[in-house]
N, C-alpha and C positions, 0 to 999 in steps of 0.2 A: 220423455227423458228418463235417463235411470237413474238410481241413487249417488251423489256425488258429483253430477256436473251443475254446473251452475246455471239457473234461472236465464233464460234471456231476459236484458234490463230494456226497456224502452223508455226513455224520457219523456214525462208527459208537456203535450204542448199547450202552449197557449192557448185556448178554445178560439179566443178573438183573432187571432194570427192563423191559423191553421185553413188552408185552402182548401178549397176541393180538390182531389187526384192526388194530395198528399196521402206518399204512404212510407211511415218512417221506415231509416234505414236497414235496420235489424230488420225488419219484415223484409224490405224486399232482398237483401243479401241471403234471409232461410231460403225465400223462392229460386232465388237466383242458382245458391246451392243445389236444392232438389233438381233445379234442370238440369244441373252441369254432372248430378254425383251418381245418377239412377238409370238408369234404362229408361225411353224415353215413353214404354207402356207404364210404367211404376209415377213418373214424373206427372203425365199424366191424371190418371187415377186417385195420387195427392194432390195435385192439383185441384182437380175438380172436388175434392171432399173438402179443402180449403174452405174455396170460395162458398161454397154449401153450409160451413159451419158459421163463416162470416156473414152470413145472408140470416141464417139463424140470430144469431147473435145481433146483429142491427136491429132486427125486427122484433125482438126481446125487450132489446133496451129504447127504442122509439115508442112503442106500446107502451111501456113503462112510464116513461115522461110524458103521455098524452094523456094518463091517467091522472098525473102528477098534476099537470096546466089545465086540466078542464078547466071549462070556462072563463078562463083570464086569454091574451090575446094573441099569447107563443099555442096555444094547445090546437090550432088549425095544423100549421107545417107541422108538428109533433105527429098529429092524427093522418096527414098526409104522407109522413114518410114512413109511418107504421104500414098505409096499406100500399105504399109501393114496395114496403122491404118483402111485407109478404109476399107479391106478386115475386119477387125475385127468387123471395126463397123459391117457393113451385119452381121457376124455370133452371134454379141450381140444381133442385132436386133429381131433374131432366137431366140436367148436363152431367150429372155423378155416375147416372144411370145412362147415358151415352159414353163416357168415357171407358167403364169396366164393358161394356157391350163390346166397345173398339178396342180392346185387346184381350176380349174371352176368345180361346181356340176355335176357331170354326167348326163346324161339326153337330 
């Protein structure tokens, strides 16, 4: 962002209410935008550094909290979703690197 617009807000939700495949609205209205507003190599491209940075980002803050719950009775799923977020990141990492691949020039 540049100096002077404003922050995207995201209301934080409820932890206890909040489902899986919930992805608030602001998020998916920026993606929705990138698809609609960009060339569909550019879409692309942010696309996949997205997901790459969100796969980081999970597996940060999962690692974190398994640190946190050692040995009390949450620090299994904690330890569990650290080492699948890793797995994810590696296969984001792929896809970042598959995307710029599929719209570098031939040649």
């Amino acid at each position: 962002m540049t100096s002077g617009e404003d922050d995207a807000v995201v209301d934080m939700p409820d932890a206890s209410k909040v489902s899986p495949g919930v992805v608030p609205d602001a998020v998916m209205a920026e993606i929705l935008r990138l698809t609609t507003s960009v060339p569909p190599e550019a879409a692309a491209v942010m696309l996949a550094a997205i997901a790459h940075r969100a796969g980081n980002e999970l597996h940060r803050l999962a690692r974190a909290q398994a640190n946190v719950h050692r040995g009390t009775p949450v620090w299994g799923p904690w330890a569990a979703l650290a080492n699948t977020a890793r797995d994810a990141v590696l296969k984001m990492a792929a896809l970042r690197r598959g995307a710029a691949d599929a719209v570098r020039p031939a040649g």
